[in-house]
C-alpha positions in Angstrom: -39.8 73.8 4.2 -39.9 74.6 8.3 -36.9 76.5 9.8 -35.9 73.0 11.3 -35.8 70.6 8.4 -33.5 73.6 6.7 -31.3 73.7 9.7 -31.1 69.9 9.1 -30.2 69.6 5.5 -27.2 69.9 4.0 -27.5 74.2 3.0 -25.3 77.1 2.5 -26.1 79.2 5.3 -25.2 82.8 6.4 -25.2 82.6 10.1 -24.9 85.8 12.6 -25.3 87.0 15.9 -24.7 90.1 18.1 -24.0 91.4 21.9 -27.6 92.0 24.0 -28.7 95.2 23.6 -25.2 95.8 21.1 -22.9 95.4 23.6 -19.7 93.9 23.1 -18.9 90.4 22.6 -15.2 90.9 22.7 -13.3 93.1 25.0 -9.8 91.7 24.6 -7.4 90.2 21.9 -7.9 87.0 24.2 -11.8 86.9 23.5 -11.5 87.0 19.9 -8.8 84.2 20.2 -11.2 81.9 22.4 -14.2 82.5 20.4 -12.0 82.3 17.3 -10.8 78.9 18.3 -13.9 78.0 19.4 -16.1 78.2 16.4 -13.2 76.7 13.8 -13.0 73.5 16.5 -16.6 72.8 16.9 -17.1 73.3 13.0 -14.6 71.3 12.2 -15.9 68.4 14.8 -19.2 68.5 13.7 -18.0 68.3 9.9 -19.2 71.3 8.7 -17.4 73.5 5.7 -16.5 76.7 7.2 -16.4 79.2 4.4 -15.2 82.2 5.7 -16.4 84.4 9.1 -15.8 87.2 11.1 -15.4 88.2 14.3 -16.5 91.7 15.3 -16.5 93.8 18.7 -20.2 92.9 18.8 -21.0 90.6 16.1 -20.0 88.0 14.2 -20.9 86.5 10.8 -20.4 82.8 9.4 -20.4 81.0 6.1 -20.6 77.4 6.3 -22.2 74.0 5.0 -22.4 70.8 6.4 -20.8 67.8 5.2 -22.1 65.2 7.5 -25.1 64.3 9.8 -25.2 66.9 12.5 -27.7 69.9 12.7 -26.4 73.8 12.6 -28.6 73.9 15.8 -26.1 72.2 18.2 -22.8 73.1 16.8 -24.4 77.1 17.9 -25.7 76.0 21.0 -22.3 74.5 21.8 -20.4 77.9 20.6 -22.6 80.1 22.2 -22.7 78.4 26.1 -19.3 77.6 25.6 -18.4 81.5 24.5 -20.8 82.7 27.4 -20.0 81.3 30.2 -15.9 81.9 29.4 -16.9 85.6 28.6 -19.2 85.7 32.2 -16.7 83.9 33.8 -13.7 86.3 32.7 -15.8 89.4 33.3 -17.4 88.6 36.7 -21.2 88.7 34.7 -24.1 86.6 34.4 -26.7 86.1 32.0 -27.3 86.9 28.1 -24.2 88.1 26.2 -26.3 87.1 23.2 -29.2 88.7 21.4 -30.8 85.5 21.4 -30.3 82.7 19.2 -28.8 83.0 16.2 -29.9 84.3 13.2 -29.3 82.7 9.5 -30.0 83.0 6.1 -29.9 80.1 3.2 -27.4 80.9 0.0 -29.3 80.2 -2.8 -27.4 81.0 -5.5 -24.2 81.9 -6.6 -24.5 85.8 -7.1 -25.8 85.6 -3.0 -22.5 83.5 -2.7 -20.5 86.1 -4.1 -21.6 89.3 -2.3 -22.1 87.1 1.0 -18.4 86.7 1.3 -17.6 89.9 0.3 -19.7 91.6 2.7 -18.2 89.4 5.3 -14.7 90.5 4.5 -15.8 93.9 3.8 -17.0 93.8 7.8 -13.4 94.5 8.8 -13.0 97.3 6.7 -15.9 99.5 7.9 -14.4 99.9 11.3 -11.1 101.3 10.3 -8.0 98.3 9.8 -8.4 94.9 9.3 -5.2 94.5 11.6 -7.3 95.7 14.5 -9.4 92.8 14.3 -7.5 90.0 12.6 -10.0 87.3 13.5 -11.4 86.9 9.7 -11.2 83.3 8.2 -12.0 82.5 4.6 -11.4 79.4 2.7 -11.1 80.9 -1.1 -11.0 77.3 -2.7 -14.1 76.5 -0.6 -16.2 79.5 -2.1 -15.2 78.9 -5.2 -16.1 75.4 -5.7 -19.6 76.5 -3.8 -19.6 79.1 -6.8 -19.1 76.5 -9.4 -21.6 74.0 -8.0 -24.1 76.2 -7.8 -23.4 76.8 -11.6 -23.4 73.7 -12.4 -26.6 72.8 -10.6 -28.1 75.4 -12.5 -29.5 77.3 -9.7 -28.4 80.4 -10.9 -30.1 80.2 -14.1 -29.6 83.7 -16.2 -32.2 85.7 -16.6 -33.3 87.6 -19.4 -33.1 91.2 -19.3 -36.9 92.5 -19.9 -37.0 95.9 -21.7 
C-alpha cells in the first residue's frame, strides 16, 4: 500500500513534526495555546479521533484516526500554514518553521497502541514538569476502545514464545 492510499484510509496513525533545524516551535504560553486550539479544531472539523498529543518547545506528537472521508494530508496542511504564518507573523519571520512535512507512523497493533501513548505522555516528563508545558491532550476512553478493537480484530495475535 503507497504512503497516499494509507493517508487516505481509515488508520491509527502516530503523527509528528519538529522546528527547522530544532528550533522552537513555541516561544510563549500563547503559542502553545494557538497551536493547541488549532490542532483540536481542525481534527475535530475534519472528523478525526484525536487520541492524545503533545505539544513540545520544538515538537509535537499526535495520535489520531479518522472517522469520516477526509485525508490526514489536509487537516496538516491546514495546521501547519495556519500555525506558520501566526508564529511568522508574531515573530516578524518568514519562511520554514517546520522540518518539512510531517512525519507518521501506522499503529498496528495493540502493544504499539499501548507504548505509543505512553511515550507521548512520557514527552512531558523528560523535560522536567508536566506543568511547564500543560498542552497534553489524551482521550483515555478513546485508547482504550482502540485497544480492545484491535483485540478483537485479532491483530494482535499472541505469539508463541520459541525456546
Amino acid at each position: 500500500m503507497s504512503k497516499k492510499e494509507e493517508r487516505k484510509k481509515k488508520n491509527l496513525l502516530h503523527i509528528y513534526n519538529r522546528g527547522n533545524r530544532k528550533q522552537n516551535i513555541c516561544e510563549e504560553f500563547e503559542d502553545y495555546a494557538f497551536l493547541h486550539n488549532l490542532i483540536k479544531d481542525s481534527f475535530q472539523k475534519n472528523h478525526f479521533d484525536l487520541l492524545c498529543f503533545c505539544i513540545m518547545p520544538n515538537h509535537y506528537h499526535l495520535l489520531t484516526q479518522s472517522k469520516g472521508p477526509n485525508s490526514i494530508g489536509k487537516v496538516m496542511q491546514r495546521i501547519g500554514l495556519g500555525y506558520t504564518k501566526y508564529f511568522n507573523m508574531k515573530y516578524s519571520l518568514s519562511g520554514h518553521l517546520f522540518q518539512g512535512t510531517y512525519q507518521y507512523k501506522l499503529v498496528t497493533d495493540s502493544l504499539q497502541l499501548r507504548v505509543l501513548s505512553q511515550y507521548i505522555k512520557e514527552n512531558l516528563y523528560d523535560i522536567g514538569s508536566p506543568t511547564k508545558y500543560p498542552f497534553f491532550f489524551t482521550n483515555q476512553e478513546l485508547i482504550d476502545y482502540y485497544f480492545l478493537t484491535f483485540l478483537e480484530n485479532f491483530n494482535n495475535p499472541v505469539k508463541p514464545i520459541e525456546y
